[in-house]
DSSP file (Angstrom, degrees, kcal/mol; ACC not computed):
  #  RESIDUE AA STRUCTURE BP1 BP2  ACC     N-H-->O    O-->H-N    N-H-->O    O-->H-N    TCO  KAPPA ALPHA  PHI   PSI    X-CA   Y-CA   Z-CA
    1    1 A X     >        0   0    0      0, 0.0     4,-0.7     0, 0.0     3,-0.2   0.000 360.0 360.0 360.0 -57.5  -34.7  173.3  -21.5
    2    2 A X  H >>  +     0   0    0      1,-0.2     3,-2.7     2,-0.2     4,-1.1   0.997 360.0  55.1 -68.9 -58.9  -33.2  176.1  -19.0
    3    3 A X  H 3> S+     0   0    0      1,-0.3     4,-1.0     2,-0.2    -1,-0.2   0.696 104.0  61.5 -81.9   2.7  -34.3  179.2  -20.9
    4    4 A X  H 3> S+     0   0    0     -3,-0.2     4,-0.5     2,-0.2    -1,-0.3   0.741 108.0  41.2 -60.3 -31.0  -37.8  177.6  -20.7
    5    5 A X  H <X S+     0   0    0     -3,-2.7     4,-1.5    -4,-0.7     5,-0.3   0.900 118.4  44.0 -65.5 -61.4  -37.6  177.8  -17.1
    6    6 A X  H >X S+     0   0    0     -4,-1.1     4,-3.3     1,-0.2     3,-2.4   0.958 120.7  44.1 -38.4 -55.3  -36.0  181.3  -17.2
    7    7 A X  H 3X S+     0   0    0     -4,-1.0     4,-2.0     1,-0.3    -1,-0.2   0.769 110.4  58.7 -50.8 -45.9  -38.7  182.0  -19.7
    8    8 A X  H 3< S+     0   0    0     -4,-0.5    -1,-0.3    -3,-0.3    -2,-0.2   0.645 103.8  45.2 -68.1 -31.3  -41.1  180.2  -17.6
    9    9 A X  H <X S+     0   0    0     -3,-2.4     4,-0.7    -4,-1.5    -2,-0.2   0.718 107.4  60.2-112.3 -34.7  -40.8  182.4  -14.3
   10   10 A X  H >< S+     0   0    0     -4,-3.3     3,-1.8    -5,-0.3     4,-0.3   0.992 111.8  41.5 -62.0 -39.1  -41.0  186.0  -16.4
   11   11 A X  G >< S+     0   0    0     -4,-2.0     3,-0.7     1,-0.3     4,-0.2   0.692 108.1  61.1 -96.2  -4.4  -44.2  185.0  -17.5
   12   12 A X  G >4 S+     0   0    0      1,-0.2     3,-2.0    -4,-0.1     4,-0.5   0.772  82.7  93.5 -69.7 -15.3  -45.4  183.5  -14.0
   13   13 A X  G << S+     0   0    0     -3,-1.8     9,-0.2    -4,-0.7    -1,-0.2   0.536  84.9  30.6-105.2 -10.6  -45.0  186.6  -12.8
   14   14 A X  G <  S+     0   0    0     -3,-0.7    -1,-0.3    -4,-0.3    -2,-0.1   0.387 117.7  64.7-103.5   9.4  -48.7  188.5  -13.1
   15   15 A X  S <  S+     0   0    0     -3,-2.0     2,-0.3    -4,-0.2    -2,-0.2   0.342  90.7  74.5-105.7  21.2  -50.2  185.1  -12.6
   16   16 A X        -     0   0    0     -4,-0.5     2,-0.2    -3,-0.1    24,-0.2  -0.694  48.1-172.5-120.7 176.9  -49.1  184.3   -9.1
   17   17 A X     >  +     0   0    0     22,-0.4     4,-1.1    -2,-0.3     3,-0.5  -0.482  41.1  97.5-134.7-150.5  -49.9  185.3   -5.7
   18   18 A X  T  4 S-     0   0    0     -2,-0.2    24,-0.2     1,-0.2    25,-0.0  -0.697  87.7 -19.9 121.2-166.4  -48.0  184.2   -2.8
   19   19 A X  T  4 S-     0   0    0     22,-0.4    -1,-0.2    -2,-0.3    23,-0.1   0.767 135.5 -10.1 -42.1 -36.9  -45.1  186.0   -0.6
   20   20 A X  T  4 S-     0   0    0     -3,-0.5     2,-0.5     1,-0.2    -2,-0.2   0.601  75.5-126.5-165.5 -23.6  -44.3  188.3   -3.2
   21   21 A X  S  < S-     0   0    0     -4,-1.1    18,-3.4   134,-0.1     2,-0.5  -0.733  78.3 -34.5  95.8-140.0  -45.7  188.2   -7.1
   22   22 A X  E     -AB  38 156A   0    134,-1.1   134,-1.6    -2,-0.5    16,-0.3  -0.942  64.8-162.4-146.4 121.9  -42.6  188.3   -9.2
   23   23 A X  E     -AB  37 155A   0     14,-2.6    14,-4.2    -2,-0.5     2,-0.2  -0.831   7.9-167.4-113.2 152.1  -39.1  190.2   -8.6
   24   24 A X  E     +AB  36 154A   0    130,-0.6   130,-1.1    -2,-0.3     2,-0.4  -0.660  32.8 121.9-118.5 156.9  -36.4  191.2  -10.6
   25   25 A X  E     -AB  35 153A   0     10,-1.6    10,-1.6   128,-0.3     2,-0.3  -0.979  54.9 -68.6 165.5-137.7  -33.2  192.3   -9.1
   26   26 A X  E     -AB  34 152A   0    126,-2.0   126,-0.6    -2,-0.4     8,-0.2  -0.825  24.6-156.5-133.1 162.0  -29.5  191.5   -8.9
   27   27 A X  E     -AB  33 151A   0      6,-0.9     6,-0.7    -2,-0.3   124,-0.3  -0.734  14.4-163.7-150.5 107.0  -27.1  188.4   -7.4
   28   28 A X  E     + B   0 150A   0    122,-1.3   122,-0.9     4,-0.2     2,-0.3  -0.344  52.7  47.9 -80.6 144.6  -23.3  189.0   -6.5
   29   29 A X  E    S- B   0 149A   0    120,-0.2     2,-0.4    -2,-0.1   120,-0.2  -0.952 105.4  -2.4 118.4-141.9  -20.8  186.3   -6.0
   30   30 A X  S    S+     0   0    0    118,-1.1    23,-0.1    -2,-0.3   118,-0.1  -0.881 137.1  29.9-135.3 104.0  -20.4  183.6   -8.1
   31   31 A X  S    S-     0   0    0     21,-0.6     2,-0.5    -2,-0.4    22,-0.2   0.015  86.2-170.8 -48.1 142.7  -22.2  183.6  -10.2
   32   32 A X  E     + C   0  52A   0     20,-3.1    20,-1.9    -4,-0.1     2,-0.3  -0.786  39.1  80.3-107.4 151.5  -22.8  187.5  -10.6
   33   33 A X  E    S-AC  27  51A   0     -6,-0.7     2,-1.1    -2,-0.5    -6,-0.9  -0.961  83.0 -30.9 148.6-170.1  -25.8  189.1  -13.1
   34   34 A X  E     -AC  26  50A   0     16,-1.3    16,-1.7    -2,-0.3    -8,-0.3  -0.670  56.2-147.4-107.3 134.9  -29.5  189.7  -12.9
   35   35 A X  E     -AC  25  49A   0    -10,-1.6   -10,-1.6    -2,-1.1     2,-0.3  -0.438   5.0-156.0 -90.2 144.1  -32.1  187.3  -10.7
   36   36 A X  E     +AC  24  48A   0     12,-2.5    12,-1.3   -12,-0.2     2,-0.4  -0.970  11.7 177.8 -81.0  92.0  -35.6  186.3  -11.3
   37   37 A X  E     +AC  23  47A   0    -14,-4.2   -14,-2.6    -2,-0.3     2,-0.3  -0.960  10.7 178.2-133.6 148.0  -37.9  185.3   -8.9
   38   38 A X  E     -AC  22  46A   0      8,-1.3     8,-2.2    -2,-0.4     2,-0.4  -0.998  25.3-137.9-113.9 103.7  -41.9  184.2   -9.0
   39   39 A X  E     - C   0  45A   0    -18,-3.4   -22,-0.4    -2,-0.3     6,-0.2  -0.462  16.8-172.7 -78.0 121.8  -43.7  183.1   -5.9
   40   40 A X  E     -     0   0A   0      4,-0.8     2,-0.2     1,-0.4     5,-0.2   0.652  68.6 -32.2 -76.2 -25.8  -46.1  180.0   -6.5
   41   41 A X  E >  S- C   0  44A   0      3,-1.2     3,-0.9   -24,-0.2    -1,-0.4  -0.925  95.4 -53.3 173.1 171.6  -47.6  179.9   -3.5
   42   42 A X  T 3  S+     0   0    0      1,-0.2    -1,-0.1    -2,-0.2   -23,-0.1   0.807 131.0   8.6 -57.6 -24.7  -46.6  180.8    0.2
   43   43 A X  T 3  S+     0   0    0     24,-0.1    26,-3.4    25,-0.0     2,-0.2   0.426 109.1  81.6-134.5  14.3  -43.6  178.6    0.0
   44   44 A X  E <   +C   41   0A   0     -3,-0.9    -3,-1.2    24,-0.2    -4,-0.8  -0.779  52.0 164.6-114.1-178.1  -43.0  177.5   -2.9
   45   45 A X  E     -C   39   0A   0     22,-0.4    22,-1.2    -6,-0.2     2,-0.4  -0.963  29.5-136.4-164.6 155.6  -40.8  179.8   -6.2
   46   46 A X  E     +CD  38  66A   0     -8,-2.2    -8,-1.3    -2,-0.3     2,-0.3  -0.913  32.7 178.8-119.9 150.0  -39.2  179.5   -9.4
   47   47 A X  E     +CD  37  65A   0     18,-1.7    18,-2.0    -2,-0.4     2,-0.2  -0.954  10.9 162.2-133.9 155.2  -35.9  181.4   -9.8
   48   48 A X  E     -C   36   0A   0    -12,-1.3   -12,-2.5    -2,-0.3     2,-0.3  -0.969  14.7-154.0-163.5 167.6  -33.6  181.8  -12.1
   49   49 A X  E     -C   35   0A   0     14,-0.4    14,-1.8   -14,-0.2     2,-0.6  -0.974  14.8-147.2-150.7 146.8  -30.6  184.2  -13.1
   50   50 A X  E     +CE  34  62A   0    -16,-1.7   -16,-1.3    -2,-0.3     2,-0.2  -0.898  48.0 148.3-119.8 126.0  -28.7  185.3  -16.1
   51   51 A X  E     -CE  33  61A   0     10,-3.0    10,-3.1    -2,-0.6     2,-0.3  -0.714  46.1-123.1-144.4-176.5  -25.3  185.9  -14.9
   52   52 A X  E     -CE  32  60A   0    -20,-1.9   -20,-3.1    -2,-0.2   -21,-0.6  -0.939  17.4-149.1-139.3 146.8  -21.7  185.8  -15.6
   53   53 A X  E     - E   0  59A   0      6,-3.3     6,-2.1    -2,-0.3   -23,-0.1  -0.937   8.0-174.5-118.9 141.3  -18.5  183.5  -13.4
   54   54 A X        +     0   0    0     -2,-0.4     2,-0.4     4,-0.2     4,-0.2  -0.024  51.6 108.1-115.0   8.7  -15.0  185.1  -13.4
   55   55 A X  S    S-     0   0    0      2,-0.2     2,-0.3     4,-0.1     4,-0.1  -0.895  91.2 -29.0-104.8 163.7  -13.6  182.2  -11.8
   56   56 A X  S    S+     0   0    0     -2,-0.4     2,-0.6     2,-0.1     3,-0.0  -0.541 132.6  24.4  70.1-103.0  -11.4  179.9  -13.6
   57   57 A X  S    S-     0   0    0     -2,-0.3    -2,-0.2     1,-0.1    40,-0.1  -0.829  96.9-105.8 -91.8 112.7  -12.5  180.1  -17.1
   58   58 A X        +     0   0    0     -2,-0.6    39,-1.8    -4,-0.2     2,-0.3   0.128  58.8 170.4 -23.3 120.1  -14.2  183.3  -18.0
   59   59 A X  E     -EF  53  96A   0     -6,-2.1    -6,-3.3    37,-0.2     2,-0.3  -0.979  40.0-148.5-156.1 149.8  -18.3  182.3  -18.3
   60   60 A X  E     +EF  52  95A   0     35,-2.9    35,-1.7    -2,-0.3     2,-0.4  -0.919  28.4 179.2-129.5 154.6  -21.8  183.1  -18.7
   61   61 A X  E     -EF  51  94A   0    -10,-3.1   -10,-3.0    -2,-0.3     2,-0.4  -0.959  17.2-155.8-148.3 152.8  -24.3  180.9  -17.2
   62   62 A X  E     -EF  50  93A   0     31,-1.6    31,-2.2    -2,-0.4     2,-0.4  -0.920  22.1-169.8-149.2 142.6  -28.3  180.8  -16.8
   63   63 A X        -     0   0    0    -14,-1.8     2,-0.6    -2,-0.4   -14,-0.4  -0.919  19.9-166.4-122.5 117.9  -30.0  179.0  -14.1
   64   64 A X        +     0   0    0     -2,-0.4   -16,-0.2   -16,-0.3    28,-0.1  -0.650   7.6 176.5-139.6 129.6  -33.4  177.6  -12.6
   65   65 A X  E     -D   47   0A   0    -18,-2.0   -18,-1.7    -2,-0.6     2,-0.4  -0.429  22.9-146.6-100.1 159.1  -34.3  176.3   -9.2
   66   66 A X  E     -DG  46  89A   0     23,-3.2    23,-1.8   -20,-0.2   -20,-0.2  -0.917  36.9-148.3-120.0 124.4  -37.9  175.2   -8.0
   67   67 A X  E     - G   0  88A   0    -22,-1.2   -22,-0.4    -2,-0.4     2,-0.2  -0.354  25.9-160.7 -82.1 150.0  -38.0  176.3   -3.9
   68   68 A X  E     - G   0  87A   0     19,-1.1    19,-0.5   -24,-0.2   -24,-0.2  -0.788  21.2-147.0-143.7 102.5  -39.4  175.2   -1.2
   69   69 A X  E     - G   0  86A   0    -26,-3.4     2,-0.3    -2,-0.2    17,-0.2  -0.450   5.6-163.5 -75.1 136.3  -39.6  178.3    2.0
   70   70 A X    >   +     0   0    0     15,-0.9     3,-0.5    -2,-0.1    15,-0.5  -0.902  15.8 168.9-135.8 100.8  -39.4  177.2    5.3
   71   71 A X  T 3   +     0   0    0     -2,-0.3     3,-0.4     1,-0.3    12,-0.3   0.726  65.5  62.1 -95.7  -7.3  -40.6  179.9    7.6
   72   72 A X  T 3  S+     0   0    0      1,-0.2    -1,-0.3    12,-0.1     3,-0.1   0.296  90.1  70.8 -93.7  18.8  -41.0  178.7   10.9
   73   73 A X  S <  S+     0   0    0     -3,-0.5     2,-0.4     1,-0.2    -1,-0.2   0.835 100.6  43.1 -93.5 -17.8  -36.7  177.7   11.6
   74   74 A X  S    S-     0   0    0     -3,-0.4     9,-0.5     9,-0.3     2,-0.4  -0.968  80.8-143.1-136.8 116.5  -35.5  181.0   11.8
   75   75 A X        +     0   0    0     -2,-0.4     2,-0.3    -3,-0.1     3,-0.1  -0.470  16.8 178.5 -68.1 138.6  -37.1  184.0   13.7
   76   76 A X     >> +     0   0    0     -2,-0.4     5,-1.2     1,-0.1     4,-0.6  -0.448  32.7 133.2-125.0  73.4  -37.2  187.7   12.5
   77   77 A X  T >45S+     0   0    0     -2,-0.3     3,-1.4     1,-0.2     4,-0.1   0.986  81.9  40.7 -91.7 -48.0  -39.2  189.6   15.3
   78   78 A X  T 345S+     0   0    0      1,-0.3    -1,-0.2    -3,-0.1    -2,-0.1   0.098 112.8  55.0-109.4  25.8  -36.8  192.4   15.7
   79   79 A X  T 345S-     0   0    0     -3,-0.3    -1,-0.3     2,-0.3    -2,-0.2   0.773 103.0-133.1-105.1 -32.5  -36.1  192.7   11.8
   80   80 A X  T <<5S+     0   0    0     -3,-1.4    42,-1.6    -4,-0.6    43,-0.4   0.866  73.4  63.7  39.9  66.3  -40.1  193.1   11.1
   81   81 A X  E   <S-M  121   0B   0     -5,-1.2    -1,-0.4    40,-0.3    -2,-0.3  -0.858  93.2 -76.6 170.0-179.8  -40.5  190.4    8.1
   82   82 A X  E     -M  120   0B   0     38,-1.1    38,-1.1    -2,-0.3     2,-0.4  -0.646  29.1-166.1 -92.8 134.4  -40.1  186.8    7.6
   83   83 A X  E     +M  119   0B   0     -9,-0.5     2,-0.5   -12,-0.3    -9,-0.3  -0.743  25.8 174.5-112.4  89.8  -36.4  185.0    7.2
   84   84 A X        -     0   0    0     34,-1.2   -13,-0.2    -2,-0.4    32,-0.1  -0.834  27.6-129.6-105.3 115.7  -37.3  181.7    5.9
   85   85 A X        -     0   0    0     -2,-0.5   -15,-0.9   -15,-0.5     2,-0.4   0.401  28.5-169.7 -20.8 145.2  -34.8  179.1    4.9
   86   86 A X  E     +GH  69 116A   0     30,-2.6    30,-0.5   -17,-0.2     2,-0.3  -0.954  12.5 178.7-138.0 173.2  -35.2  177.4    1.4
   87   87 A X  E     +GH  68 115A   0    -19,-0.5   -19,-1.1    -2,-0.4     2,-0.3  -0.856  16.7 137.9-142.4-173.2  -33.8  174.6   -0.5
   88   88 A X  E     -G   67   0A   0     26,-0.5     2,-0.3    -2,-0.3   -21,-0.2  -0.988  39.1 -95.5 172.8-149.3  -34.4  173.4   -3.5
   89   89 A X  E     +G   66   0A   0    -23,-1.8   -23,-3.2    -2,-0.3     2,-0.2  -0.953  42.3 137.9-175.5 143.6  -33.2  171.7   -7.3
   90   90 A X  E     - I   0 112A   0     22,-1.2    22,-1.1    -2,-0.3     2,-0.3  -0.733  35.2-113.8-163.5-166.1  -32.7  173.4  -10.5
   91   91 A X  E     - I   0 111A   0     20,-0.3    20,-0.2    -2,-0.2     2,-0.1  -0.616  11.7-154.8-110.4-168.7  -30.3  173.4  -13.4
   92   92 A X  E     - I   0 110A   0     18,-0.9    18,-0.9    -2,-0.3     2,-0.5  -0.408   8.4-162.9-157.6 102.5  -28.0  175.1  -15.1
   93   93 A X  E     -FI  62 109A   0    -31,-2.2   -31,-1.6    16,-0.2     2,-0.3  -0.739  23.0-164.6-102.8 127.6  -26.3  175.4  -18.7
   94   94 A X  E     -FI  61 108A   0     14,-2.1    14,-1.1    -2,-0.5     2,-0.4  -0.605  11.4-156.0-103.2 169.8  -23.0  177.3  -18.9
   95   95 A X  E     -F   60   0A   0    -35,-1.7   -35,-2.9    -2,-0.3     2,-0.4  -0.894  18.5-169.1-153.1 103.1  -21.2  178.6  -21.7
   96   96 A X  E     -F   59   0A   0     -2,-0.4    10,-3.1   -37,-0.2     2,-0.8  -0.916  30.3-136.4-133.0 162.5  -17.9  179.0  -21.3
   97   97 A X  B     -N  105   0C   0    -39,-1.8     2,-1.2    -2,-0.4     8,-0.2  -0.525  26.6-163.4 -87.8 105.5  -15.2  180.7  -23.2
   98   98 A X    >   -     0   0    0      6,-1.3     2,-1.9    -2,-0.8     3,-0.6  -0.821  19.6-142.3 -86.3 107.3  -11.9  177.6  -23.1
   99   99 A X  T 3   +     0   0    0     -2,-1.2    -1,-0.1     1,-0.1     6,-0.0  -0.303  58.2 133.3 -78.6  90.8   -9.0  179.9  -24.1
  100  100 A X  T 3  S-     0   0    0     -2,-1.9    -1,-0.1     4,-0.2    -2,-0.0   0.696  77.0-108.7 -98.1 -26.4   -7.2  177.6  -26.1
  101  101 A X  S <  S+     0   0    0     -3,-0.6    -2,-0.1     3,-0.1    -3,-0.0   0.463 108.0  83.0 115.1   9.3   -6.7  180.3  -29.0
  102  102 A X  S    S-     0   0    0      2,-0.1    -3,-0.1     0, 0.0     0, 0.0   0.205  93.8-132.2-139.7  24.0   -9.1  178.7  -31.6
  103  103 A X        +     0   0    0      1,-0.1     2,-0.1    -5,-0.1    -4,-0.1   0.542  48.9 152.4  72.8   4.8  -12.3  180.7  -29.6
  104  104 A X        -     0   0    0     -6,-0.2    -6,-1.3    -7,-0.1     2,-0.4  -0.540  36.9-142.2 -80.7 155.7  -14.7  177.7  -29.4
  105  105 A X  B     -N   97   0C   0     -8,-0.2    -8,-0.2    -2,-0.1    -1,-0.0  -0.923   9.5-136.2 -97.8 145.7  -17.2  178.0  -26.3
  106  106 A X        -     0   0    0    -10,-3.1     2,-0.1    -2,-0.4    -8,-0.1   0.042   8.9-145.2 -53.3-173.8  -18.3  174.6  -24.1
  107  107 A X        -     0   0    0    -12,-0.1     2,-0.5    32,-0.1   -12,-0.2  -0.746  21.5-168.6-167.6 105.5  -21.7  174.3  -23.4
  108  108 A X  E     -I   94   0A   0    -14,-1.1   -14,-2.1    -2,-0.1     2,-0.6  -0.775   8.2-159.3-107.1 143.4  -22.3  172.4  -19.3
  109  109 A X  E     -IJ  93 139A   0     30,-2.4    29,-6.1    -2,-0.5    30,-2.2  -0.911  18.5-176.2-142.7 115.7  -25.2  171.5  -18.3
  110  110 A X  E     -IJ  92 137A   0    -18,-0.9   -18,-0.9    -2,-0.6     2,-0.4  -0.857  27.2-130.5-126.9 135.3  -25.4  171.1  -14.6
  111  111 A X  E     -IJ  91 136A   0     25,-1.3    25,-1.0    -2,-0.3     2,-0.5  -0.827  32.2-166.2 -87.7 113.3  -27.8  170.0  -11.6
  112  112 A X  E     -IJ  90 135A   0    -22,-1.1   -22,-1.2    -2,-0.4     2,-0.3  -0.773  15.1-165.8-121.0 161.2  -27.9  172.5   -8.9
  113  113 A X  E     - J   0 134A   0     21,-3.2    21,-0.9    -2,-0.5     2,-0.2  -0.544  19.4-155.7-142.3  81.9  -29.3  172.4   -5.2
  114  114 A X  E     + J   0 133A   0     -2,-0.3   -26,-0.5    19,-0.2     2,-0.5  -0.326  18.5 171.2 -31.4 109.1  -29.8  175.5   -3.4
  115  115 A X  E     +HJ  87 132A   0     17,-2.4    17,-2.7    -2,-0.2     2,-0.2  -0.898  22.7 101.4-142.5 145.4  -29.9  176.4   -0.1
  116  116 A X  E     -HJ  86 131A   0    -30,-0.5   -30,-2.6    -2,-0.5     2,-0.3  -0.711  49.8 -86.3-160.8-151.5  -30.0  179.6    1.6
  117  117 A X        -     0   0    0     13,-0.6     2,-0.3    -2,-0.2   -32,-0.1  -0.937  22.6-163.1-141.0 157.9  -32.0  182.4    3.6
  118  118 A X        -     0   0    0     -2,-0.3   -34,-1.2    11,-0.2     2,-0.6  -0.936  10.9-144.2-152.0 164.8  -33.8  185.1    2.7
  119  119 A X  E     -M   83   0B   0      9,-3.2     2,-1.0    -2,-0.3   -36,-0.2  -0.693  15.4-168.4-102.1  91.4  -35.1  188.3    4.6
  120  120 A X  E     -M   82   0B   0    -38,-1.1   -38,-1.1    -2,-0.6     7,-0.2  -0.671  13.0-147.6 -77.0  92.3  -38.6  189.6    3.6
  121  121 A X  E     -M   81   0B   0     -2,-1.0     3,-0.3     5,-0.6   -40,-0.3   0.067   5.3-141.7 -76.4 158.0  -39.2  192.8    5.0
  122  122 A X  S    S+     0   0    0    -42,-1.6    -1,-0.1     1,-0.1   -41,-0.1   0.914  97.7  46.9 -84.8 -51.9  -43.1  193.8    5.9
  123  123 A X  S    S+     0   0    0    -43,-0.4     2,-0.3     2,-0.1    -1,-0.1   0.107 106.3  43.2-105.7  42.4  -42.7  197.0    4.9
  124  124 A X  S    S-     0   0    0     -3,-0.3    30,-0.0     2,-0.2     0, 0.0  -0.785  79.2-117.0-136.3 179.1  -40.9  197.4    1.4
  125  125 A X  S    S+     0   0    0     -2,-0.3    30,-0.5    30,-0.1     2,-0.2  -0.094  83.7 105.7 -72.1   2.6  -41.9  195.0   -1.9
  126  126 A X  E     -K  154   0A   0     28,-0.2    -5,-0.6    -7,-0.1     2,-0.3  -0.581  54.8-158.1-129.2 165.5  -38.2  193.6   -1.8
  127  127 A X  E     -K  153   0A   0     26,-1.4    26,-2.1    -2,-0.2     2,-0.2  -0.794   6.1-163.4-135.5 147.8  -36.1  190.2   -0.7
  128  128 A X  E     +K  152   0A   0     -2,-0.3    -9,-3.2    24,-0.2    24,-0.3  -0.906  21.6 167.9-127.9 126.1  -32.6  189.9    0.2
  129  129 A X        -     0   0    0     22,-2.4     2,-0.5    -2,-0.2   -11,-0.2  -0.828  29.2-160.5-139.4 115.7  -31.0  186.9    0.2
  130  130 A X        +     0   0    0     -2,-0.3   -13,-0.6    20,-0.2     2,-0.4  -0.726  22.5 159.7-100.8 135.7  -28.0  184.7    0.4
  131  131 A X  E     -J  116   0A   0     -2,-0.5    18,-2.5   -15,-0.2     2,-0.3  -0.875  25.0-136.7-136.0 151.7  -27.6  181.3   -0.6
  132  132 A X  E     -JL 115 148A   0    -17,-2.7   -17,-2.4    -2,-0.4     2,-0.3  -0.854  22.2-166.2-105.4 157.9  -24.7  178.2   -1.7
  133  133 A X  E     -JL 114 147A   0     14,-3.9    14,-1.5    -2,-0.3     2,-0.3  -0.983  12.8-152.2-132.7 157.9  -25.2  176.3   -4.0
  134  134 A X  E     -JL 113 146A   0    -21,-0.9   -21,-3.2    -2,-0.3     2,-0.2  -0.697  17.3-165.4-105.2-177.5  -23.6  173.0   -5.2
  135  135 A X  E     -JL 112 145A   0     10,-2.0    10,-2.4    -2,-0.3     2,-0.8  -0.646  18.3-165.5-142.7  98.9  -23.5  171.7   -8.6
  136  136 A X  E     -JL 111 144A   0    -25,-1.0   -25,-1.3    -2,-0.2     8,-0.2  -0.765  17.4-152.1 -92.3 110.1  -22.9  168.7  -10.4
  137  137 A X  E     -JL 110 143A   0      6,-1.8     6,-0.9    -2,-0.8   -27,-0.2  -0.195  15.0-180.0 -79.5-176.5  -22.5  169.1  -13.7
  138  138 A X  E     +     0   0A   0    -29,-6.1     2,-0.4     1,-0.5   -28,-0.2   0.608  51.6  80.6-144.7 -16.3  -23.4  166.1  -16.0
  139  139 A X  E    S+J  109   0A   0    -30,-2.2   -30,-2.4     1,-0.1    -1,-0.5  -0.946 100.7   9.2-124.4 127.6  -22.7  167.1  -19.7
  140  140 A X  S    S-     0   0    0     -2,-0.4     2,-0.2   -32,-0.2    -1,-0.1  -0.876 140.0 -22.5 -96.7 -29.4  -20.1  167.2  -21.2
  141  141 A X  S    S-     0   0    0      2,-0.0     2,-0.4     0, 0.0     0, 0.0  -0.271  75.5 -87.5-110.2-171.5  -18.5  165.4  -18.3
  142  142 A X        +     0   0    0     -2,-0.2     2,-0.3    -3,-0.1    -4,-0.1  -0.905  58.7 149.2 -90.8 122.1  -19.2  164.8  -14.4
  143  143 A X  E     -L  137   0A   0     -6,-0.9    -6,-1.8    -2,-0.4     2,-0.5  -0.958  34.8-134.5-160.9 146.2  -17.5  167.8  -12.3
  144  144 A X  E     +L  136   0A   0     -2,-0.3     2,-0.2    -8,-0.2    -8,-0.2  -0.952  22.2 177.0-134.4 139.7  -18.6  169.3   -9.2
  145  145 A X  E     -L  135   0A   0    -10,-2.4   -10,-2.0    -2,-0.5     2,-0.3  -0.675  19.5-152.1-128.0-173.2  -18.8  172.8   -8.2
  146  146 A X  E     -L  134   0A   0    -12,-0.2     2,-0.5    -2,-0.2   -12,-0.2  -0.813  19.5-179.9-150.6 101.8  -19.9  175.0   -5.3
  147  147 A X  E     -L  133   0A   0    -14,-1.5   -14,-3.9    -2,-0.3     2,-0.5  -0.855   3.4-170.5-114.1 137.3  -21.1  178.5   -6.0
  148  148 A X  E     +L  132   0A   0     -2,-0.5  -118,-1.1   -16,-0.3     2,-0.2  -0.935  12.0 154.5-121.8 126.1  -22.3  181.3   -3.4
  149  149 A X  E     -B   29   0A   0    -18,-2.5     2,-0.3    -2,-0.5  -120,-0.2  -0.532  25.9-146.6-133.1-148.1  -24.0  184.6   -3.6
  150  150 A X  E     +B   28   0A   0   -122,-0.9  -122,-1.3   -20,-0.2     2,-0.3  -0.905  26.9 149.9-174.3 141.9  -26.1  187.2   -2.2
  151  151 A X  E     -B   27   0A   0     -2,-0.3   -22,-2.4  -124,-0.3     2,-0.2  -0.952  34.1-119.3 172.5 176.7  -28.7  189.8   -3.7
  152  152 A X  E     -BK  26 128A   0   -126,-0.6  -126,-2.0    -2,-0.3  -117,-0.2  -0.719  19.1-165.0-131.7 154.5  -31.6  191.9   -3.6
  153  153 A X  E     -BK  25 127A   0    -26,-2.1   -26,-1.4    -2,-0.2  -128,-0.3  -0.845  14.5-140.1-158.8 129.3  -34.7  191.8   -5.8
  154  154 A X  E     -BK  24 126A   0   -130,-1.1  -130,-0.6   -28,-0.2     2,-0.3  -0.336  28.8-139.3 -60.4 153.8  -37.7  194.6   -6.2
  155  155 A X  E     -B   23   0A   0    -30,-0.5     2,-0.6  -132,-0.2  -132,-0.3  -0.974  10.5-152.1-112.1 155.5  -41.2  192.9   -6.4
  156  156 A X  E      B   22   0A   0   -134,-1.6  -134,-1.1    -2,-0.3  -136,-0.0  -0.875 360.0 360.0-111.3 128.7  -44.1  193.8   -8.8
  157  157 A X              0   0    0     -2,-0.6    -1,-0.1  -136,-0.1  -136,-0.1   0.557 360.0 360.0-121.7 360.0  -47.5  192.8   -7.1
């Protein structure tokens, strides 16, 4: 179901118009690994990331949120570009490594809700952005987590 999303947002990415097309780039924090994004339209995206968590139990994770841009809350006259706020709802499925000594991996499967900023510059192809997110996962168990990053992403128009 998530690498259909992932899957979903490379292949949006010469059919869309928007803010931006479709960018690739990187997202630091927690998770860390390489980001996706595809503009739908001026304010809406798909994104998604395949990335890796180093806290607790060592983990690799892929994730994808549906956006919603809000440009008019935050001004950027003396940046030249947009900083518009998002939120949004996505998933996640993790795969993580339990060291117990017998090697098996979990597999969590998690609801996430993004929200953050990012700064869209007039004069490069590129985003920066940072955003938390929370999470509740919902298989195998119910747990909630709270992940934040930061990153850059080239766009292809």
């Amino acid at each position: 179901m998530f690498c259909h999303a992932c899957i979903c947002v490379l292949l949006l990415g010469s059919a869309v118009s928007g803010q931006g097309g479709f960018g690739a780039g990187i997202i630091l924090g927690e998770p860390t690994g390489v980001s996706l994004k595809a503009w739908l339209d001026d304010r809406t995206a798909l994104d998604g990331a395949a990335a890796w968590s180093f806290s607790g139990h060592d983990s690799f994770q892929l994730h994808a949120d549906w956006l919603i841009h809000y440009f008019d809350v935050m001004e950027a006259d003396d940046l030249r570009g947009a900083l518009p706020v998002y939120v949004g709802i996505g998933g996640r499925i993790r795969l993580r490594e339990e060291h117990r000594g017998d090697d098996d991996e979990d597999v969590t499967l998690g609801v996430r809700l993004p929200f953050g900023m990012t700064y869209i510059p007039d004069s490069a192809p590129v985003d920066v952005f940072v955003e938390f997110v929370p999470t509740l996962d919902v298989v195998p168990g119910t747990d909630f987590d709270l992940a934040a990053g930061f990153g850059a992403r080239f766009f292809f128009r």
